[in-house]
N, C-alpha and C positions, 0 to 999 in steps of 0.2 A: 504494500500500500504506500504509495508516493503522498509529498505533506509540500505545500507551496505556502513559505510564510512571508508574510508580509508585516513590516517594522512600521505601526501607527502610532499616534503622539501618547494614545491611552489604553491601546490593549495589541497584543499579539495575536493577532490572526493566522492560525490554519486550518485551512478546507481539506476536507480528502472525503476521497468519494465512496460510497458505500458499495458491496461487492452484492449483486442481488441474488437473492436466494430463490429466486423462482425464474423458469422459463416462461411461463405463461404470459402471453398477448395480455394487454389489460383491457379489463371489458365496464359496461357500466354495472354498479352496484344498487340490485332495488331498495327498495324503501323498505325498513324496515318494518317484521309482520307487527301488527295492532292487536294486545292479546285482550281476553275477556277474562281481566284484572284491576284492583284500582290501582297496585303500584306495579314496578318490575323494574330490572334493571341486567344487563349482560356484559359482562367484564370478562377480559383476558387473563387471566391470574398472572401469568408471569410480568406484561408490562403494565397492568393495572390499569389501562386504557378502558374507557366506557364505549362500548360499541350500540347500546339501546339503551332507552331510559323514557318511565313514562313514569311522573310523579315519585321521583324517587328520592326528592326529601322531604314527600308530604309523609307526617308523625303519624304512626298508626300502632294499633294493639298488636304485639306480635305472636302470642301464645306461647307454642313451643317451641318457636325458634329461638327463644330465653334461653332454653338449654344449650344452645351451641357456647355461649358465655360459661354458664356454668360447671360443660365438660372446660373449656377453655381456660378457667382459672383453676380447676382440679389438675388438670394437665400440666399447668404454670409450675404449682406446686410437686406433680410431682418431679420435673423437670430441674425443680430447685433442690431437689432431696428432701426435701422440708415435709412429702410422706411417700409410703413405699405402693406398692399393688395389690400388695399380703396384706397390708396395716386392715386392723380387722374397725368397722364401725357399730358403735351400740346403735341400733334402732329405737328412735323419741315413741310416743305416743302421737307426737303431731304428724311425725311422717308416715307411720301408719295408718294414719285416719284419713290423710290424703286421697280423697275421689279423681276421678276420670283416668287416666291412664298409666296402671300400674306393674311393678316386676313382681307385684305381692312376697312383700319384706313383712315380717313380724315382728311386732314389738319388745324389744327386748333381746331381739336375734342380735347377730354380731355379727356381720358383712365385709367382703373384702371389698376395697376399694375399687379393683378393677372389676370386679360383679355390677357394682355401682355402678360405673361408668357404664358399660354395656348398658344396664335398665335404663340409663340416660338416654345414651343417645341412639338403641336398636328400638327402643318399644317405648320412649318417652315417657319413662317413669316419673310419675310426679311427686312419688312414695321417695326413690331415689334422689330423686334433684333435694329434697328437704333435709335429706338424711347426710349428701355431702356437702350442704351448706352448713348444717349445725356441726360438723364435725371437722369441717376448715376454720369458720369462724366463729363457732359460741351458741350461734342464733341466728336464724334466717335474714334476719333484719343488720345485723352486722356483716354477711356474707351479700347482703344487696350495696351496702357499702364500696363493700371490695367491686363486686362486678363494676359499680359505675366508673370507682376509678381505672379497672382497668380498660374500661368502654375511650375516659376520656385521654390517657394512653396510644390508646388505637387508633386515635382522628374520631371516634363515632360521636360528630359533637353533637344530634340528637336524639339522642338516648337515654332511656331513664329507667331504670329497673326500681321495682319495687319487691322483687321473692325472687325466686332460684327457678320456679316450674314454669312461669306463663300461666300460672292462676289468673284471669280478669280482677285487677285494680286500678284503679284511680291513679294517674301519674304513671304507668309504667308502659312506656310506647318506644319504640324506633323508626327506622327507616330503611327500606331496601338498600340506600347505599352504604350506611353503616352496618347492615347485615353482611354484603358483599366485602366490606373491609375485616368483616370478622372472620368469615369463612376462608378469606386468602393468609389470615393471620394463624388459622389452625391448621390449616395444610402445610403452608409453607415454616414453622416453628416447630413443630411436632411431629414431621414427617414419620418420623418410624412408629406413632400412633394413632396414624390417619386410619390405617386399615381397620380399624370397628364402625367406621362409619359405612364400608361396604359389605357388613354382613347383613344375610337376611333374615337370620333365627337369631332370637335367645331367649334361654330355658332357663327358668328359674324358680323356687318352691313349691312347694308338694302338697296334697290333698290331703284336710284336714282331719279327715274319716279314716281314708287306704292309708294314707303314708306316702303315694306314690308320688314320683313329681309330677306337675303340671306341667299340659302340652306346651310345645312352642309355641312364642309369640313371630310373626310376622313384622320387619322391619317395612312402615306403613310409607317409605319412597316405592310408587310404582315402576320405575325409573330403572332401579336396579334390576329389575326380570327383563326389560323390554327392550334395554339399552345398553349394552357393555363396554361401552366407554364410562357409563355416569359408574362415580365409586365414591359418593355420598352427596348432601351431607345431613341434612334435617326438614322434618316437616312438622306444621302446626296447623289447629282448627279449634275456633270457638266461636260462637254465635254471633260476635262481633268483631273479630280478626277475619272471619270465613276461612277458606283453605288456603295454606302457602308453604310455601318450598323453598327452599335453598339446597341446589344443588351443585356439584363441581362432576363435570367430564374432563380424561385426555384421551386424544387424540392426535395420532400424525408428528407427536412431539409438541402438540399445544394444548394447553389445560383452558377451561373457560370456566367462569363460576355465573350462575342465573340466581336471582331474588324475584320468585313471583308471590304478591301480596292479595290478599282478596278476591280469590277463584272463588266459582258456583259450588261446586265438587270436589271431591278427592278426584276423579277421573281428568278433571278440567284442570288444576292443578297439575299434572303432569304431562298433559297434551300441550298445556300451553307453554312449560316448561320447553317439551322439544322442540318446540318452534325455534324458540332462541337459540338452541343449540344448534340446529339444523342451520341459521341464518349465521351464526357465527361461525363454524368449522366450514363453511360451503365459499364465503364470501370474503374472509380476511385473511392475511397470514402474518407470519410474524418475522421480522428482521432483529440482526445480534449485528449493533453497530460497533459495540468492544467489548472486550472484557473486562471485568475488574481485575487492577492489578497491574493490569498489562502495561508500558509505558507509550506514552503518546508522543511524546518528547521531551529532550531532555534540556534543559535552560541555565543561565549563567546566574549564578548567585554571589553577590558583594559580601563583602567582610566575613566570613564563614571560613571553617577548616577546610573547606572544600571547594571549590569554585563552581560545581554543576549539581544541578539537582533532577530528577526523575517525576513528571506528574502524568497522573492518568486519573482515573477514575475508581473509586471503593468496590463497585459493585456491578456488574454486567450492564452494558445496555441494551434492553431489548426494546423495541417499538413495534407494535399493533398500526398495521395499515390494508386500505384494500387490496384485494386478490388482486395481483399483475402489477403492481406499485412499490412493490418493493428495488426496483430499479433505478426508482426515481427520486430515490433520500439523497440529501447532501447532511453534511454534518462541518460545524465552524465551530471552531476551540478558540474562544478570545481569552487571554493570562493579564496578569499585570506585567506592565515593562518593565517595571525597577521590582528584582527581590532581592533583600538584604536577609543577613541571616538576624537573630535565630531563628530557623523554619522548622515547625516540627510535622512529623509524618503526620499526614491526615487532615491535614490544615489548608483554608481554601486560598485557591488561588486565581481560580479564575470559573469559567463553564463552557460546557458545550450543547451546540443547539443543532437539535436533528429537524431538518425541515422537509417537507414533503410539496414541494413545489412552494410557493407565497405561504404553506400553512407551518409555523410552530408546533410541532407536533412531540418532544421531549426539548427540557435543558435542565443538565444535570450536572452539579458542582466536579472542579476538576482540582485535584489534592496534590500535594507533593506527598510522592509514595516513600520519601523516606526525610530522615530528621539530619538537620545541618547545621550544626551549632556555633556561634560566634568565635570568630578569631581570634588571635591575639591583639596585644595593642598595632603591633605595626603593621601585620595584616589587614587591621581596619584604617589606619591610617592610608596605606598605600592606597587602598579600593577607592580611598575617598578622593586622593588627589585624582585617578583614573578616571571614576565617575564625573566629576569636575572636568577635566579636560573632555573628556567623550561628550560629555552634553554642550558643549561649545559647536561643534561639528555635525551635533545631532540635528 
């Protein structure tokens, strides 16, 4: 990849053209389908790019989509050590009096946590969501605490939890695009715990008469039998949320995640669901304009033990564009002219902007990938008389 810089009074400009990841002629892209929903929203997971969105910061009840949070902060925890998958939980009296959708836990039983999790997030236990909020923070009401801050953590700035299950309360609402920002935060942090969100059973306590256990529950995403790319991630329904989904597929080497809010149906709910999917894996594709880490270029740094420094970028970049447009990215790295030390790794210095014809379509801070610490006296001395003379001519 060839780099053309050019020496401005206020930033360093280099272009370099992007290498297209598709052969495909570009062709036009329809309008996106109209689903029979009040919200929805369809996102790229890897560039977090919005490809659909219809009312998707209007605040709505979310039901059980609460529990993608509440597996999400058990996961936190266990991710911190701070509890194990064995670590056993006493079962409240409140969580087993818990109606509507249960892993039927008993009062007084003693549960493992990843049991828990499973009733969470395969069969939307609302026995379970109660039982590992009082056993992360005390008390329901203190673990809605925790959820909000980690809600506002995540960007989900409208969001307001009031319990762990999506019980209907007063004050506890989100939105499809803070749903979509939570589902791309449990995928991509958790990864080697993703995989319970694409089971279809889970089996848990036993007949109160025989002893025997009770049948399997059914994981209530239709999605999963119909579709094997979708490999989670939650659904919710109550008389005032109606039916909704969050789901995440990959496919082709791209992941997509959908928020649909206020279907007619469980059936509608995941018809409408494929739409978006079907619109997004069919119509867009995705460019890798660098890598994190990699170096972009490397620059003169004043007064420092060093005279060069190395900057790139933290983190990949990937950009979400239409199908056959991936040819058509440029990308511009503007720096500052003068860097003086001390530079420490990871420190910004400049950005870079991926554009897709006249459209801005990423710009993302560009770092010095490594640390350059201040000279001595007379190495900053000398830089200085340098500087001084080279800005004469500049």
């Amino acid at each position: 990849m060839s780099f053309i810089r050019t020496q401005l009074t206020s930033v360093i400009s280099i272009c370099f053209a992007l290498v297209s990841v598709s052969v495909m002629a570009a062709s036009p892209i329809p309008s996106p389908p109209a689903l029979a929903a009040s919200s929805y929203i369809l996102m790229d997971a890897d560039s977090g790019r919005v490809l659909v969105e219809h009312n998707a910061h209007q605040t709505l009840p979310p039901a059980s989509l609460t529990k993608l949070m509440t597996a999400y902060v058990a996961e936190n925890e266990l991710a911190a050590g701070n509890i194990t998958v064995d670590e056993e939980v006493l079962i409240s009296e409140k969580a087993w009096k818990m109606g509507g959708s249960t892993m039927f836990i008993e009062v007084g039983e003693r549960v493992p946590v990843e049991q828990l999790l499973k009733g969470i997030i395969i069969v939307s236990g609302n026995d379970a969501s109660v039982a590992i909020a009082e056993h992360l923070a005390g008390s329901e009401e203190a673990f809605a605490e925790v959820m909000n801050g980690t809600a506002a953590a995540l960007g989900m700035t409208n969001t307001h939890f009031m319990n762990s299950s999506g019980w209907p309360a007063e004050d506890h609402y989100t939105t499809a695009t803070d749903l979509a920002k939570l589902a791309r935060a449990t995928i991509y942090q958790h990864p080697g715990r993703y995989g319970i969100y694409a089971e279809k059973y889970f089996q848990y306590g036993k007949d109160k008469k025989t002893g025997k256990l009770l049948g399997r529950q059914p994981n209530r995403n239709r999605l999963l039998w119909s579709n094997s790319a979708v490999d989670g991630l939650k659904t919710g329904h109550t008389e005032a949320a109606g039916y909704c989904l969050v789901t995440s597929a990959a496919k082709d080497g791209r992941r997509l995640i959908t928020v649909v809010m206020g279907a007619k149906s469980e059936k509608s709910r995941a018809s409408e669901t494929q739409k978006l999917l079907t619109y997004g894996f069919r119509f867009f594709e995705n460019a890798q304009v660098k890598r994190g880490g990699e170096t972009l270029e490397t620059l003169r740094v004043w007064k420092g033990t060093t005279n060069q420094v190395a900057v790139g970028v933290s983190e990949d970049i990937v950009v979400t564009v239409p199908r056959g447009q991936s040819g058509h990215l440029t990308a511009t790295m503007e720096l500052n002219p003068t860097l003086e030390a001390p530079l420490r790794q990871g420190e910004v210095l400049g950005e870079v902007k991926v554009m897709l014809g006249d459209e801005l379509i990423e710009q993302v801070p560009v770092v010095a990938l490594q640390t350059v610490e201040e000279g001595g006296f007379f190495k900053r001395l000398w830089d200085s008389i340098l500087m001084f003379v080279y800005s004469l001519f500049s």
